[in-house]
N, CA and C atoms of all chains as a GROMACS GRO file, in nm:
protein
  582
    1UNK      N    1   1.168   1.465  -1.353
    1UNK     CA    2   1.193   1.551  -1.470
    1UNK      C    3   1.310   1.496  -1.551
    2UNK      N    4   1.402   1.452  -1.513
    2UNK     CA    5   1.518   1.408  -1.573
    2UNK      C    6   1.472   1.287  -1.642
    3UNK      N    7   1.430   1.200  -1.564
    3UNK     CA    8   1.406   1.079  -1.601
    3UNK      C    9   1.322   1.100  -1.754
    4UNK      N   10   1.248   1.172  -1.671
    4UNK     CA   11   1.121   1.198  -1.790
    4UNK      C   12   1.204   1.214  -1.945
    5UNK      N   13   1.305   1.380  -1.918
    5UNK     CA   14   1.380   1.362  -2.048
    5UNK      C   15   1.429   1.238  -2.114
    6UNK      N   16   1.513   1.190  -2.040
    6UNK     CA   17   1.606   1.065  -2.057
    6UNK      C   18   1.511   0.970  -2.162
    7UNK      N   19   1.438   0.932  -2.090
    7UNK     CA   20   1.268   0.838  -2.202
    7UNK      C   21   1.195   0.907  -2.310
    8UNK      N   22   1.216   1.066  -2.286
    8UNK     CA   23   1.169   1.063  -2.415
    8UNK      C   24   1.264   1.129  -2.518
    9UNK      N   25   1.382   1.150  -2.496
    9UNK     CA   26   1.477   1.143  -2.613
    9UNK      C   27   1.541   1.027  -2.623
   10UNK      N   28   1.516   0.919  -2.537
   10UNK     CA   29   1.591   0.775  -2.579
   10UNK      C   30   1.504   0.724  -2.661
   11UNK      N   31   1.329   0.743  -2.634
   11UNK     CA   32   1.249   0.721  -2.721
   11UNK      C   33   1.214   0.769  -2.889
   12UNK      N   34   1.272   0.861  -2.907
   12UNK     CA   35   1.289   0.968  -3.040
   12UNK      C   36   1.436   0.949  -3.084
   13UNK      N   37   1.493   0.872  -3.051
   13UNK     CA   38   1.631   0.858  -3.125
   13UNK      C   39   1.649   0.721  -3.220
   14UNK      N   40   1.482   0.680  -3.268
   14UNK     CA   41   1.519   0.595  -3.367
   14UNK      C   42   1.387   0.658  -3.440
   15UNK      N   43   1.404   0.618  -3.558
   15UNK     CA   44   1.332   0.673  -3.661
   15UNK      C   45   1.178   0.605  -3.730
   16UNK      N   46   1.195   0.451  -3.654
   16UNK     CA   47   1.091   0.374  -3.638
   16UNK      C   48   0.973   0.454  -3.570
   17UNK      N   49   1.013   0.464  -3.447
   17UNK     CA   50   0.950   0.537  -3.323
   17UNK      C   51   0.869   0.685  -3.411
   18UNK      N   52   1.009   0.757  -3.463
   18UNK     CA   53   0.939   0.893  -3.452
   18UNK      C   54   0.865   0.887  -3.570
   19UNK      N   55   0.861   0.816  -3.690
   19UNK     CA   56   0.741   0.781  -3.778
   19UNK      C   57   0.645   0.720  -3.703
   20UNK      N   58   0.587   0.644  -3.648
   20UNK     CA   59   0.518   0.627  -3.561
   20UNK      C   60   0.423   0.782  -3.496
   21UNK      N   61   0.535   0.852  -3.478
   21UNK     CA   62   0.446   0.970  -3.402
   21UNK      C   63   0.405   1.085  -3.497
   22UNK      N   64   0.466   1.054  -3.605
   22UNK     CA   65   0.446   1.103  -3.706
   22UNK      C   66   0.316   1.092  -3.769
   23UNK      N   67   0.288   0.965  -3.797
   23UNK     CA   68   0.175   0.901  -3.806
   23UNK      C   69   0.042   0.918  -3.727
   24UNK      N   70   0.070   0.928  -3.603
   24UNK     CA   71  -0.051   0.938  -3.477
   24UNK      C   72  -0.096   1.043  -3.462
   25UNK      N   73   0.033   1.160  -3.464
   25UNK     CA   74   0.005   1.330  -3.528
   25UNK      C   75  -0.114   1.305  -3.590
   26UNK      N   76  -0.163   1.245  -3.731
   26UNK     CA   77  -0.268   1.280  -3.758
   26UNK      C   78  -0.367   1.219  -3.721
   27UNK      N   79  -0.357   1.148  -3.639
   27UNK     CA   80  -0.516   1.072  -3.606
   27UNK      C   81  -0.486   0.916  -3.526
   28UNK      N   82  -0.538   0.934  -3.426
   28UNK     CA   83  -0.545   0.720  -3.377
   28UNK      C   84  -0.533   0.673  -3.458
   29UNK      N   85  -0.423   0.511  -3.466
   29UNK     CA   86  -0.511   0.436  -3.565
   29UNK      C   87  -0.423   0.292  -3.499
   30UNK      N   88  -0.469   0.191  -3.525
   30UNK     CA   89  -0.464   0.066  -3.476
   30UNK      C   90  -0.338   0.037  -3.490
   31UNK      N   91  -0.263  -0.101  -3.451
   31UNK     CA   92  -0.146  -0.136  -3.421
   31UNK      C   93  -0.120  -0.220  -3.540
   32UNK      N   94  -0.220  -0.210  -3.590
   32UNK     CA   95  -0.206  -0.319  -3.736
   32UNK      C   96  -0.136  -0.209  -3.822
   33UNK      N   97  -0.232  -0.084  -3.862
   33UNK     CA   98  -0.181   0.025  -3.943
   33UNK      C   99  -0.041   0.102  -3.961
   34UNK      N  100  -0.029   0.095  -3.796
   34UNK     CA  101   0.086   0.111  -3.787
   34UNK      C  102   0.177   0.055  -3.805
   35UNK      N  103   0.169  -0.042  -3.779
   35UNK     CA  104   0.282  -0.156  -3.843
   35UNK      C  105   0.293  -0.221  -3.948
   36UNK      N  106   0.192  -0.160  -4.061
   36UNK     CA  107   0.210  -0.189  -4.208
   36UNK      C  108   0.346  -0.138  -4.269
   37UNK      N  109   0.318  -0.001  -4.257
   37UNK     CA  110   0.475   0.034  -4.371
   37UNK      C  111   0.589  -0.004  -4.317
   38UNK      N  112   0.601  -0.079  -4.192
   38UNK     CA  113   0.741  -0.127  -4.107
   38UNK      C  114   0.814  -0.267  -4.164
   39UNK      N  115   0.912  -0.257  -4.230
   39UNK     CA  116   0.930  -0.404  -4.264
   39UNK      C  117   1.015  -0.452  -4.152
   40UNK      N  118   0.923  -0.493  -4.025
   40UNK     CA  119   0.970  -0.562  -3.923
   40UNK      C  120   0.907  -0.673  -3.878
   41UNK      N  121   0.933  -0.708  -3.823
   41UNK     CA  122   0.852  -0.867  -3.741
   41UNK      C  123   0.726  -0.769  -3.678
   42UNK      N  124   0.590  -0.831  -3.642
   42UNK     CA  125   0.538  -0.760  -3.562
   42UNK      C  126   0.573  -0.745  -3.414
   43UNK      N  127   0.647  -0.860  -3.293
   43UNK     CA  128   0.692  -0.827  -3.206
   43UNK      C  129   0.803  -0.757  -3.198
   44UNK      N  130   0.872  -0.680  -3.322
   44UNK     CA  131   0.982  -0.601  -3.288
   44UNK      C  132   0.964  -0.489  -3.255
   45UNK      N  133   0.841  -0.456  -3.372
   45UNK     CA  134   0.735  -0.299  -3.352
   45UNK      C  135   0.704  -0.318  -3.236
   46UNK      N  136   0.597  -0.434  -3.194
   46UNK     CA  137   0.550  -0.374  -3.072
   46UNK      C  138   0.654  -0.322  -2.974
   47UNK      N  139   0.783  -0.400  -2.956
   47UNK     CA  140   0.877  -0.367  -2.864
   47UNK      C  141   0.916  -0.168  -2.858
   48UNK      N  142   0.928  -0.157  -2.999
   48UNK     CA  143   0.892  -0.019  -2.996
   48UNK      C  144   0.792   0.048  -2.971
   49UNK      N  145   0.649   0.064  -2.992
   49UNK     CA  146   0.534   0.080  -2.925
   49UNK      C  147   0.535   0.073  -2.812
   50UNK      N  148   0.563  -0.007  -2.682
   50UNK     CA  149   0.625  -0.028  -2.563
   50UNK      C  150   0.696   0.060  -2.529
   51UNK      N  151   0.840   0.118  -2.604
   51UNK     CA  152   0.927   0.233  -2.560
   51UNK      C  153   0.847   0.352  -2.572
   52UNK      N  154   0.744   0.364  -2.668
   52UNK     CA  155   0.674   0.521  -2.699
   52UNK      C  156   0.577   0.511  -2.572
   53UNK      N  157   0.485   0.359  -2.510
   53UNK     CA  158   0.422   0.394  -2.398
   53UNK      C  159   0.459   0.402  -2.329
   54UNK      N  160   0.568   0.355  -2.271
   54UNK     CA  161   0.692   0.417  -2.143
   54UNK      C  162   0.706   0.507  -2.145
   55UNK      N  163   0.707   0.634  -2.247
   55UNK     CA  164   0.724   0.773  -2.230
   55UNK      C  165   0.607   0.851  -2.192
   56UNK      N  166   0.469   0.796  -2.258
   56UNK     CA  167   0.356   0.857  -2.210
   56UNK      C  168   0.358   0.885  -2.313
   57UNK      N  169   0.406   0.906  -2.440
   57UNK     CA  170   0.368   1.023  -2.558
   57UNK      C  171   0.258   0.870  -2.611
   58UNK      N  172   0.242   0.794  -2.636
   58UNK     CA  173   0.170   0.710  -2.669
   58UNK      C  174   0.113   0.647  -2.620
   59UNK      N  175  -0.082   0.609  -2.577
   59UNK     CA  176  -0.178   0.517  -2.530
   59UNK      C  177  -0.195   0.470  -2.617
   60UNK      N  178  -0.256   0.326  -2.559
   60UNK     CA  179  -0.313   0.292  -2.616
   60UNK      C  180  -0.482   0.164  -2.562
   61UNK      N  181  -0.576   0.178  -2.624
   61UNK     CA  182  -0.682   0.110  -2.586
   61UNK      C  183  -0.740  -0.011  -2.691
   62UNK      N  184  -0.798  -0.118  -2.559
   62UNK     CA  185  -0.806  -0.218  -2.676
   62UNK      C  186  -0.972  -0.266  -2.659
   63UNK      N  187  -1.004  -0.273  -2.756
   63UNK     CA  188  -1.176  -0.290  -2.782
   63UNK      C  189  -1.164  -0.397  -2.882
   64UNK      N  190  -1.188  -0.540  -2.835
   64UNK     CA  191  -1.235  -0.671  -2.896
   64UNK      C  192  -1.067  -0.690  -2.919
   65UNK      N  193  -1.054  -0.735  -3.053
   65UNK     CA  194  -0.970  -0.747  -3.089
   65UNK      C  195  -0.805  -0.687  -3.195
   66UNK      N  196  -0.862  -0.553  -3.154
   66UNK     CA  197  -0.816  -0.396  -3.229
   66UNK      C  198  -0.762  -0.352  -3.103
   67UNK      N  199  -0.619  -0.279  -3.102
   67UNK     CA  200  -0.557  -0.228  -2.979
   67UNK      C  201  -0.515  -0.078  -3.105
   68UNK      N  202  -0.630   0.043  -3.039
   68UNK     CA  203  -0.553   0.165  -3.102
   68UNK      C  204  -0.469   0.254  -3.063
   69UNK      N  205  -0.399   0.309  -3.080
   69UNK     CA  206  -0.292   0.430  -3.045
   69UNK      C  207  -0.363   0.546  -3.079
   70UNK      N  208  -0.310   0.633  -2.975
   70UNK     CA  209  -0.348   0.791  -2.949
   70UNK      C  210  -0.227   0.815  -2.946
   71UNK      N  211  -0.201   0.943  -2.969
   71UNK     CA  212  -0.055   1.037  -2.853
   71UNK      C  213  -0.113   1.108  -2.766
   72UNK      N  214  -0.062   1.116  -2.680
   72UNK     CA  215  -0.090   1.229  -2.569
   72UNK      C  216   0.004   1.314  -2.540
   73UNK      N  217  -0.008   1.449  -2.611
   73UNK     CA  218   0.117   1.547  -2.622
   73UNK      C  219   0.210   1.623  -2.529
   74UNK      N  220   0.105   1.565  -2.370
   74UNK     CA  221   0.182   1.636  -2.232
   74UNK      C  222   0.336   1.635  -2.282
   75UNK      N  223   0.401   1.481  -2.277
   75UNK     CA  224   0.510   1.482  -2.291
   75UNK      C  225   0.643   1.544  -2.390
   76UNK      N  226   0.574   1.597  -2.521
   76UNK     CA  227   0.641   1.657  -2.632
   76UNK      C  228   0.655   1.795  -2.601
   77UNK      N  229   0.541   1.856  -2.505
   77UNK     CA  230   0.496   1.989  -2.447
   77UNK      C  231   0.654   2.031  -2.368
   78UNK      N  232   0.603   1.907  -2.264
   78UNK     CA  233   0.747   1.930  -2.184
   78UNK      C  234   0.904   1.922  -2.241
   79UNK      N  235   0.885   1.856  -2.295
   79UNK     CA  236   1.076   1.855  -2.375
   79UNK      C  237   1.072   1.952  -2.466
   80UNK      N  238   0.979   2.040  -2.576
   80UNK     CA  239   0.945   2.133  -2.645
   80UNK      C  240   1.004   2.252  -2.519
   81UNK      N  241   0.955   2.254  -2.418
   81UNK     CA  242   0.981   2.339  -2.294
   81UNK      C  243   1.124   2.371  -2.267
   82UNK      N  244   1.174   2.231  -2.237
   82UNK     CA  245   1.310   2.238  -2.183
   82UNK      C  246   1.421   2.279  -2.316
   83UNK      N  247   1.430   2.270  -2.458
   83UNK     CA  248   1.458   2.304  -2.554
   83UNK      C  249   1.405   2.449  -2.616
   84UNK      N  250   1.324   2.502  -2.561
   84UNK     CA  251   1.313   2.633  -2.607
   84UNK      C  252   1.388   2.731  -2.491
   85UNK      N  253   1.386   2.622  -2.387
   85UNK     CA  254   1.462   2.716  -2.286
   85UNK      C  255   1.584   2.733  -2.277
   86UNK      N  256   1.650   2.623  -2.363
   86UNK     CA  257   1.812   2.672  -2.370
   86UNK      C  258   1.827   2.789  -2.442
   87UNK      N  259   1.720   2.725  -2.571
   87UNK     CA  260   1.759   2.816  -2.656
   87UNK      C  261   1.705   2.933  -2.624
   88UNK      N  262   1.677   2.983  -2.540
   88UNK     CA  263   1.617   3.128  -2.544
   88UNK      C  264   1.725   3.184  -2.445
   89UNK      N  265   1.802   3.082  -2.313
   89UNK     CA  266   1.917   3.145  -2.252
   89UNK      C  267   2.019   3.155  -2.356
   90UNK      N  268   2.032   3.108  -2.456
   90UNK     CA  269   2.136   3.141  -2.552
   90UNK      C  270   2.117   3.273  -2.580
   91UNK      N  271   1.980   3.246  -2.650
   91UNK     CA  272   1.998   3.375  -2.739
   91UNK      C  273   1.983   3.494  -2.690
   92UNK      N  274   1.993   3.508  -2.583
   92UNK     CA  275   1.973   3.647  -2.482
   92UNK      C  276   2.109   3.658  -2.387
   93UNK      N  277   2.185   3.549  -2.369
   93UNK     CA  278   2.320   3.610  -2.345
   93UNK      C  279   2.405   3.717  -2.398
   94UNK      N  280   2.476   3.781  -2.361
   94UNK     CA  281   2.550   3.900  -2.368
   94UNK      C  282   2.650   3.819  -2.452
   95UNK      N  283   2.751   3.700  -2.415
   95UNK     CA  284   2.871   3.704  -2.492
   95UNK      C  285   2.838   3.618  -2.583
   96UNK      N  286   2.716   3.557  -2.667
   96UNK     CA  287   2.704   3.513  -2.737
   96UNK      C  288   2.796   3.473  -2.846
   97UNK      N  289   2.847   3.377  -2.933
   97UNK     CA  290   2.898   3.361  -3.033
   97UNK      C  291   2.966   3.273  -3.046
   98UNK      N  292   1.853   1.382  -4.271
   98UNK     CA  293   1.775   1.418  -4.158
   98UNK      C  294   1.750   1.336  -4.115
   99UNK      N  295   1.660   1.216  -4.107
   99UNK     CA  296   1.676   1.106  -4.023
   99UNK      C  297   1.790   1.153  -3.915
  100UNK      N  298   1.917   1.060  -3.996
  100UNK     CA  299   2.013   1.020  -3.855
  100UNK      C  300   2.020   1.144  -3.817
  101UNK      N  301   2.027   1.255  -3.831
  101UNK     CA  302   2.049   1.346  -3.750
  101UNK      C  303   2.026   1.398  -3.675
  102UNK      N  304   1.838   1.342  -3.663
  102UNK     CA  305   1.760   1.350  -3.564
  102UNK      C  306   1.787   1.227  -3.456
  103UNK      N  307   1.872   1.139  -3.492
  103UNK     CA  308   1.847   1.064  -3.421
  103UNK      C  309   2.003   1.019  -3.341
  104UNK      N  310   2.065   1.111  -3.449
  104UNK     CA  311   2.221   1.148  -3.269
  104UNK      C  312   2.112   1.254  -3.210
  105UNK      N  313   2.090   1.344  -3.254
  105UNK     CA  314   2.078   1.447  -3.156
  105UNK      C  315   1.980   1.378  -3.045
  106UNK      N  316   1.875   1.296  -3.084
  106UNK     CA  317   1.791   1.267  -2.951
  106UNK      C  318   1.872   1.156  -2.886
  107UNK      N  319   1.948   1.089  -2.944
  107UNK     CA  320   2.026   1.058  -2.834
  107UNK      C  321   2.109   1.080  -2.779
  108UNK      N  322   2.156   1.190  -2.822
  108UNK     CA  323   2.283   1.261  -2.703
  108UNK      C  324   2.204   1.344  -2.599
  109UNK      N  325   2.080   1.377  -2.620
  109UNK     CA  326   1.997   1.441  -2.493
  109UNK      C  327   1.946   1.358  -2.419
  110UNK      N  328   1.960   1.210  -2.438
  110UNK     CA  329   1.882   1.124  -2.380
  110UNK      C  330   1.966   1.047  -2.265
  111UNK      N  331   2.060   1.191  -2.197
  111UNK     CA  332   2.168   1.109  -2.065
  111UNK      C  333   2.159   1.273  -1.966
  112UNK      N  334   2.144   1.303  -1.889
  112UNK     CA  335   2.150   1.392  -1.770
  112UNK      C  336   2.240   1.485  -1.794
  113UNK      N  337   2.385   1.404  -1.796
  113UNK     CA  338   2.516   1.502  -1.837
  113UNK      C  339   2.501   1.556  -1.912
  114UNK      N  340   2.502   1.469  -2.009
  114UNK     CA  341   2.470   1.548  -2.151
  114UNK      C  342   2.420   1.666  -2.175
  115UNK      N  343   2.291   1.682  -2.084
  115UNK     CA  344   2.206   1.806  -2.124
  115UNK      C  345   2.224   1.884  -2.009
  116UNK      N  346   2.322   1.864  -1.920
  116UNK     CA  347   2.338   1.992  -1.786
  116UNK      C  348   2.459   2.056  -1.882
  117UNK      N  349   2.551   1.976  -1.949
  117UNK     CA  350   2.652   2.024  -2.025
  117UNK      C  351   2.616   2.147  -2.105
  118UNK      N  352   2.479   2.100  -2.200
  118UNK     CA  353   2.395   2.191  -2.297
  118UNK      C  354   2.332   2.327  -2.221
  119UNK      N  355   2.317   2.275  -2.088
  119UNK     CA  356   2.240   2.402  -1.994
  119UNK      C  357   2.343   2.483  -1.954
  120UNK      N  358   2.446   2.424  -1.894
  120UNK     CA  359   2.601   2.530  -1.892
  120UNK      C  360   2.641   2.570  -2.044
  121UNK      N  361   2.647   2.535  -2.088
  121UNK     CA  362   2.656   2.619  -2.239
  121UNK      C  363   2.586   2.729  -2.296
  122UNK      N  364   2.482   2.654  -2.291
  122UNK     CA  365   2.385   2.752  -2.372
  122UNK      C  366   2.427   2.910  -2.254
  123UNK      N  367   2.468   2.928  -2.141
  123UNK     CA  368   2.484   3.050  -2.106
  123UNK      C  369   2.630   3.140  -2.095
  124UNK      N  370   2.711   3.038  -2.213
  124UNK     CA  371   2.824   3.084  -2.249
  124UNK      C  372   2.926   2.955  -2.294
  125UNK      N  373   3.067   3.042  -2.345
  125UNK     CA  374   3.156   2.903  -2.372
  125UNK      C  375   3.222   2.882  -2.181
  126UNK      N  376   3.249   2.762  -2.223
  126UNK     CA  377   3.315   2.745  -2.096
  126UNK      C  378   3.432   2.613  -2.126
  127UNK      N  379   3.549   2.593  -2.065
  127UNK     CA  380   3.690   2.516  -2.074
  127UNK      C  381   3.606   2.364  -2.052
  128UNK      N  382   3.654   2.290  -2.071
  128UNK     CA  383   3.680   2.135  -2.046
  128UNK      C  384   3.670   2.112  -1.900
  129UNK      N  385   3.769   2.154  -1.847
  129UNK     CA  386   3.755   2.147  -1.688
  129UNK      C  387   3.661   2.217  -1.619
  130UNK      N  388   3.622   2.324  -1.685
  130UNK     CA  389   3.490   2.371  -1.610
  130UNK      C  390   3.373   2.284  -1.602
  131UNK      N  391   3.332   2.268  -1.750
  131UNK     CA  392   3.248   2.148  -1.782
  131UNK      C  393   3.265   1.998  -1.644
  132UNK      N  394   3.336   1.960  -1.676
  132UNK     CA  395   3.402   1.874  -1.595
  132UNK      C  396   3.376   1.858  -1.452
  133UNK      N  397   3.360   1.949  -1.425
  133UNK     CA  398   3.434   2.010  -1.268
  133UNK      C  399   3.276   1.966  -1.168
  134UNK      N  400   3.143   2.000  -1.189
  134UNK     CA  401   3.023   1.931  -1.170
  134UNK      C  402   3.004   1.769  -1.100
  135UNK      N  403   3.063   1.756  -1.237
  135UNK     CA  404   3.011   1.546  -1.238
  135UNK      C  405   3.119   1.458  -1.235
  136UNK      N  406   3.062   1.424  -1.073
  136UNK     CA  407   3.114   1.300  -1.023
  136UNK      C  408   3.180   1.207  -1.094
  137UNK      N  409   3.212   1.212  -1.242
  137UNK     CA  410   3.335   1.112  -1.316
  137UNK      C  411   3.415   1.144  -1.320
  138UNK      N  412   3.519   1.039  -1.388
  138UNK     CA  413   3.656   1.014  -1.444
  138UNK      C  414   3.635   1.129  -1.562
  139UNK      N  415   3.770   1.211  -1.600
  139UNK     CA  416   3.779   1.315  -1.685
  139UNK      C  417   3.741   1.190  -1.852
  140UNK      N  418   3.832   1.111  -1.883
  140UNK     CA  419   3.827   1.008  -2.005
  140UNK      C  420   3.660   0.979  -2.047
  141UNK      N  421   3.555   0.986  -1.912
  141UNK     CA  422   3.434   0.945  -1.903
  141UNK      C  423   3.369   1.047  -1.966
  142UNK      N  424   3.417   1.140  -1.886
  142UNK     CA  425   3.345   1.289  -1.915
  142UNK      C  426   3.354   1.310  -2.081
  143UNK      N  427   3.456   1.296  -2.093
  143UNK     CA  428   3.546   1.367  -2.263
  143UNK      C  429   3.448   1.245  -2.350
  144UNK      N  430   3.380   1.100  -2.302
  144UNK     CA  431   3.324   1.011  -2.386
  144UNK      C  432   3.178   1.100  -2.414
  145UNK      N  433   3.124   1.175  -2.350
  145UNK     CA  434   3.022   1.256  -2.339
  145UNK      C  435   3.016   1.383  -2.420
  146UNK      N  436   3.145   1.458  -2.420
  146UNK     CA  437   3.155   1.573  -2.510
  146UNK      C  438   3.163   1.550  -2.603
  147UNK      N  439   3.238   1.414  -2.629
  147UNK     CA  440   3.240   1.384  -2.798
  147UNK      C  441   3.100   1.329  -2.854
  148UNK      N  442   3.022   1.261  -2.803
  148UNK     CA  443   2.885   1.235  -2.825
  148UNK      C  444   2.828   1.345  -2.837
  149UNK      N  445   2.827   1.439  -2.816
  149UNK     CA  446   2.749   1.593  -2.828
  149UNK      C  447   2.844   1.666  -2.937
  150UNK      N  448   2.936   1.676  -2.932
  150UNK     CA  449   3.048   1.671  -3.076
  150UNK      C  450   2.993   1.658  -3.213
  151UNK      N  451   2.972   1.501  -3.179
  151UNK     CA  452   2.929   1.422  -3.311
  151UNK      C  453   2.796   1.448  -3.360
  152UNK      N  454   2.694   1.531  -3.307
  152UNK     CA  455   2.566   1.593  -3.330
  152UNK      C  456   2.602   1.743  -3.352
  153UNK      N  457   2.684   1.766  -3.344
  153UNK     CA  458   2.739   1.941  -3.410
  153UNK      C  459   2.704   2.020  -3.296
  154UNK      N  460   2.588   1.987  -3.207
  154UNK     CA  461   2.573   2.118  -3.088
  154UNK      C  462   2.668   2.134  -3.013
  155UNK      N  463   2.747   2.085  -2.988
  155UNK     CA  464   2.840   2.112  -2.928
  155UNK      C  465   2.996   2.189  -3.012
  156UNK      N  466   3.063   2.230  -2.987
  156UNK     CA  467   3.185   2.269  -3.104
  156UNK      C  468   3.322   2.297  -2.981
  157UNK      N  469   3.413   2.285  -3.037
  157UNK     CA  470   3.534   2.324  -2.942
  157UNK      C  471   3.642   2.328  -2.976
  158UNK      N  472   3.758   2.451  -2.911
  158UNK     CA  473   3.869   2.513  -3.002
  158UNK      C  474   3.933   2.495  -2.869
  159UNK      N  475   4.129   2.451  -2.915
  159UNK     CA  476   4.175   2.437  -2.856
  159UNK      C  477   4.297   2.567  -2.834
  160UNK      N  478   4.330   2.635  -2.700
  160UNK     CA  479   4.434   2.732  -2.728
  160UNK      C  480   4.511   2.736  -2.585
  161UNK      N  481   4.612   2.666  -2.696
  161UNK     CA  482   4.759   2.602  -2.571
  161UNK      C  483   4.676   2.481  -2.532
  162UNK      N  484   4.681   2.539  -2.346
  162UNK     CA  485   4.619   2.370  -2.289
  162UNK      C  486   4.516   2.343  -2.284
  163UNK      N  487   4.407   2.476  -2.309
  163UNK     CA  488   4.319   2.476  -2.288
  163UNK      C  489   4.178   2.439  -2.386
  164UNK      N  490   4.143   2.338  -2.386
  164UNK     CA  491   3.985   2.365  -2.450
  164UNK      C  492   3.831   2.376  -2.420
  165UNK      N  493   3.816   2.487  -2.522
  165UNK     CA  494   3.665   2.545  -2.458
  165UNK      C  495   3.597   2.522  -2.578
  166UNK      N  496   3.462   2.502  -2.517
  166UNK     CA  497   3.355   2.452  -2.593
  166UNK      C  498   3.283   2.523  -2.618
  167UNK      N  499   3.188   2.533  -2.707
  167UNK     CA  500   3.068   2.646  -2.705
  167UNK      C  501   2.907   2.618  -2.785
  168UNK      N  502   2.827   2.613  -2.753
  168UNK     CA  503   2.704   2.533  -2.848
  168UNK      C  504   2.683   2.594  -2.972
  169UNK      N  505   2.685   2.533  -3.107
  169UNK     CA  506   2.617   2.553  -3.211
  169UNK      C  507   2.501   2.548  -3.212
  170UNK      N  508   2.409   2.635  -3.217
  170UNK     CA  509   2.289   2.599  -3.228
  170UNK      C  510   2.178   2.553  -3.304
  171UNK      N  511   2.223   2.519  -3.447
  171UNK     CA  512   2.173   2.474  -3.545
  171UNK      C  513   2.073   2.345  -3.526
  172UNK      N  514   2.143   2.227  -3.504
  172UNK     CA  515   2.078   2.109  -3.457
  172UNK      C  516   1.968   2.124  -3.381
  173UNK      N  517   1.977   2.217  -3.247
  173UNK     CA  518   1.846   2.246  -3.209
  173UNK      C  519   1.725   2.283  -3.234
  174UNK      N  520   1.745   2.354  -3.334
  174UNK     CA  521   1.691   2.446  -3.408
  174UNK      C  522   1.606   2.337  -3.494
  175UNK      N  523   1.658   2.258  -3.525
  175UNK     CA  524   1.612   2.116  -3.660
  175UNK      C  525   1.472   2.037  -3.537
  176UNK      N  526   1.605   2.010  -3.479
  176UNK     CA  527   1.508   1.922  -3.386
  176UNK      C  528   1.354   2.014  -3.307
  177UNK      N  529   1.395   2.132  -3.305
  177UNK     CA  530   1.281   2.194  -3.246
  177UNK      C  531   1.154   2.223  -3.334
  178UNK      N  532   1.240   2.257  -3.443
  178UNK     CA  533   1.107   2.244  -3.584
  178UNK      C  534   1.054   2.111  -3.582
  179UNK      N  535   1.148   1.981  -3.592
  179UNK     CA  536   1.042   1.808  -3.588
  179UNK      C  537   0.897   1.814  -3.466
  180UNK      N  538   0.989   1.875  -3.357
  180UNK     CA  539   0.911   1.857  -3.271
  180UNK      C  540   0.765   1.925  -3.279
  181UNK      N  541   0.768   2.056  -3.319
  181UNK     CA  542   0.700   2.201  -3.354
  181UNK      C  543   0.558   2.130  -3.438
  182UNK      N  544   0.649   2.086  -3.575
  182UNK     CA  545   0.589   2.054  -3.661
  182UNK      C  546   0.452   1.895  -3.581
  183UNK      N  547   0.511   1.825  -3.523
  183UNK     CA  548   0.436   1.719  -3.518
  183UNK      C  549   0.293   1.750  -3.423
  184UNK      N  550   0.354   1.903  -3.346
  184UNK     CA  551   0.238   1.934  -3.237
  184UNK      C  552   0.158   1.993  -3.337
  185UNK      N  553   0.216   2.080  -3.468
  185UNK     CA  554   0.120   2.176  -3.513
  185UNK      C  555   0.017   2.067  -3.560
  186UNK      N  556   0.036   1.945  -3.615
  186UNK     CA  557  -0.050   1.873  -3.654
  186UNK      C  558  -0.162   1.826  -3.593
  187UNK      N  559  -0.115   1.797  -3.520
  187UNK     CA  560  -0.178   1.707  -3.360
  187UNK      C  561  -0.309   1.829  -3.315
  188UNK      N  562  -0.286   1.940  -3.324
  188UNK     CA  563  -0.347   2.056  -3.268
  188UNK      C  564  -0.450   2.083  -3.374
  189UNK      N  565  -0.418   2.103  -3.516
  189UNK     CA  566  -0.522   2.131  -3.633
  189UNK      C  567  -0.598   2.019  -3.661
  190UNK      N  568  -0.554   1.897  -3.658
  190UNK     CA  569  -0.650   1.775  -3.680
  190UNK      C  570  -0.799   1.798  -3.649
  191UNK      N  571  -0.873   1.741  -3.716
  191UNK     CA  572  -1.035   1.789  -3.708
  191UNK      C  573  -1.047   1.639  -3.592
  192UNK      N  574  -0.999   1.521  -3.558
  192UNK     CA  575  -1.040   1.422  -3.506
  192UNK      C  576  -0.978   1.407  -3.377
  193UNK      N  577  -0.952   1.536  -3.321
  193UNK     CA  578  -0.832   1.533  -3.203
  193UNK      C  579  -0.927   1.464  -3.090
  194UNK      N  580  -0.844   1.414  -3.007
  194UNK     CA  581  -0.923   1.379  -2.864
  194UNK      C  582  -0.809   1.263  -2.825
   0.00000   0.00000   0.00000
C-alpha cells in the first residue's frame, strides 16, 4: 500500500505524465499519438510511459508494429481513496480549524 | 496549476510525508509530536515539513518554543478535483474497455 502510493504520486508529479493521463482519460491511443504534442526526444517520453506502467495506471499492448496505451483506473481509485479519507477525518473532527 | 499539482504529488510521494498528513488531518499537533513517530534526525524531519509547507497543506504558527502545525486543506481539494475529473472521463467515454 505504501509503496503503491509512493509510485503513484511520484508518478503524477510531473506534468508530462499527467497529460498523458489526461489524454488516455479519453480513449487508448498509440505511443506515437501520444508523443506528438511532447517536444521531447522519443526515448525520453517513453522513459515516462515506463514510470506511468510501473504504477499500473497505464498498459500497454503491442500488435505489429503499433504499441497502444489504455489506463487502468484500479490505481487512481485507490489514491482517490486514501485522499478522500483524510479529508473526510478532517472534516468531521471536533477541533477543526 | 500545473506546478502546483506537481509539489503537491510530490510531497505525497514519501511515507512520512503522508503519515504526517494522516496525524494532521485529525488535528493540529507541535513539531515534536509530529516528530516523535519517525526514526530520524529532527533537521531530517523539519526537511519534510517544509516540503509539505511549500505545497500550502501543511501551515504552522509559532508560540514561544513551540511550533504547531495544522493542514490547510485547499491543495487537496485541487488535487482531488484533477483526480475526480480524469475518472469522470474515463467512466462516460462511449469506447471504455
Amino acid at each position: 500500500m505504501t509503496s503503491k502510493l509512493d509510485t503513484f504520486f511520484g508518478a503524477m508529479a510531473d506534468p508530462t505524465r499527467r497529460a498523458v493521463i489526461e489524454t488516455l482519460a479519453r480513449g487508448p491511443a498509440s505511443v506515437s499519438t501520444l508523443h506528438a504534442p511532447h517536444a521531447m526526444a522519443l526515448p525520453t517520453f517513453m522513459r515516462h510511459l515506463k514510470v506511468l506502467e510501473e504504477t499500473g495506471i497505464v498498459r500497454s499492448v503491442k500488435k505489429g508494429r503499433v504499441r497502444t496505451c489504455h489506463i487502468d483506473p484500479a490505481p487512481l481509485v485507490e489514491v482517490q481513496g486514501w485522499l478522500a479519507w483524510q479529508r473526510e477525518i478532517w472534516e468531521h473532527r471536533s477541533d477543526r480549524g
